[in-house]
N, C-alpha and C positions, 0 to 999 in steps of 0.2 A: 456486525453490520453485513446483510445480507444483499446485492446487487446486481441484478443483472441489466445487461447492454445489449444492444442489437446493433450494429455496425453495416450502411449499406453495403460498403466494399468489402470483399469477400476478404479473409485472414486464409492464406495458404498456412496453414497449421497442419506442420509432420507426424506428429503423434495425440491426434486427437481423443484417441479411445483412454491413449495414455492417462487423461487430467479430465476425464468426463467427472462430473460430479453426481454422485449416487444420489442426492438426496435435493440437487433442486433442477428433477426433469432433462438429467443428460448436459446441464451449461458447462460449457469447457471452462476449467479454473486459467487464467492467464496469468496471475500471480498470485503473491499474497504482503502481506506487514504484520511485523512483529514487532507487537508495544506490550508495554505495563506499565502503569502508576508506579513511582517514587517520588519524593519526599524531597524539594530542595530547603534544606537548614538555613543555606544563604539567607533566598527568598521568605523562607517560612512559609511554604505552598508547594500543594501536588501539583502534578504536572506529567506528562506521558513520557514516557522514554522510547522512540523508536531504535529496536533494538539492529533490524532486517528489512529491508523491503527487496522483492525480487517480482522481475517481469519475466516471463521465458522469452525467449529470445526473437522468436516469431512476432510476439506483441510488442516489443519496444520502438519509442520514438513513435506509439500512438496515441497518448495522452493515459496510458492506464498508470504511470506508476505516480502523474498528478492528481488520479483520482483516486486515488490510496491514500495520498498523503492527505488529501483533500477529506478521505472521512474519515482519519486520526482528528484533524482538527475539527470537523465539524463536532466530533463526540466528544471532545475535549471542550469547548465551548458550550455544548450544551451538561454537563457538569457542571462547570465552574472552574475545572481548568483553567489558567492564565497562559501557558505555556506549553510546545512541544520539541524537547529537543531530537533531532536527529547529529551524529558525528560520523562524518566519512572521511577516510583516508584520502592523504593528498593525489595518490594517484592514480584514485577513480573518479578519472574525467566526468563518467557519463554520468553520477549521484553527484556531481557539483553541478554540472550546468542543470539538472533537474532541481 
């Protein structure tokens, strides 16, 4: 899933040239999510498995790593998915309250 946002307040971003993206028109990459389909036995149903999510540092706490998770589950929905899980360690504050 392919996204791009436009933000009126400007993102003071350090290393822009760093996360320019080749291939859609220069968009700076802000993060990304790491899922894949597996199989719960339990359930008897696929379901995504978030493996990753990362914001860079410049971006967080602007709504980008809800809108990550936000199109895991929209594509998981539009499947047939029932389910996505994500598991964070206890102490990573900022993936629980997200």
């Amino acid at each position: 899933m392919n996204k791009s946002f436009t933000f009126d307040l400007p993102i003071a971003d350090p290393e822009p040239d760093l996360f320019k993206s080749a291939e859609n028109n220069g968009a700076i990459v802000a993060g990304f999510v790491l899922f894949f389909p597996n199989y719960s036995t339990f359930q008897e149903k696929p379901r995504f498995y978030i493996e990753d999510l990362f914001v860079r540092g410049c971006y967080k706490r602007r709504g980008f790593g809800k809108m990550l998770l936000s199109a895991v589950a929209v594509l998981a929905a539009k499947i047939g998915y029932e389910r996505v899980e994500w598991v964070v360690l206890n102490w990573n504050v900022n993936a629980i309250r997200l």
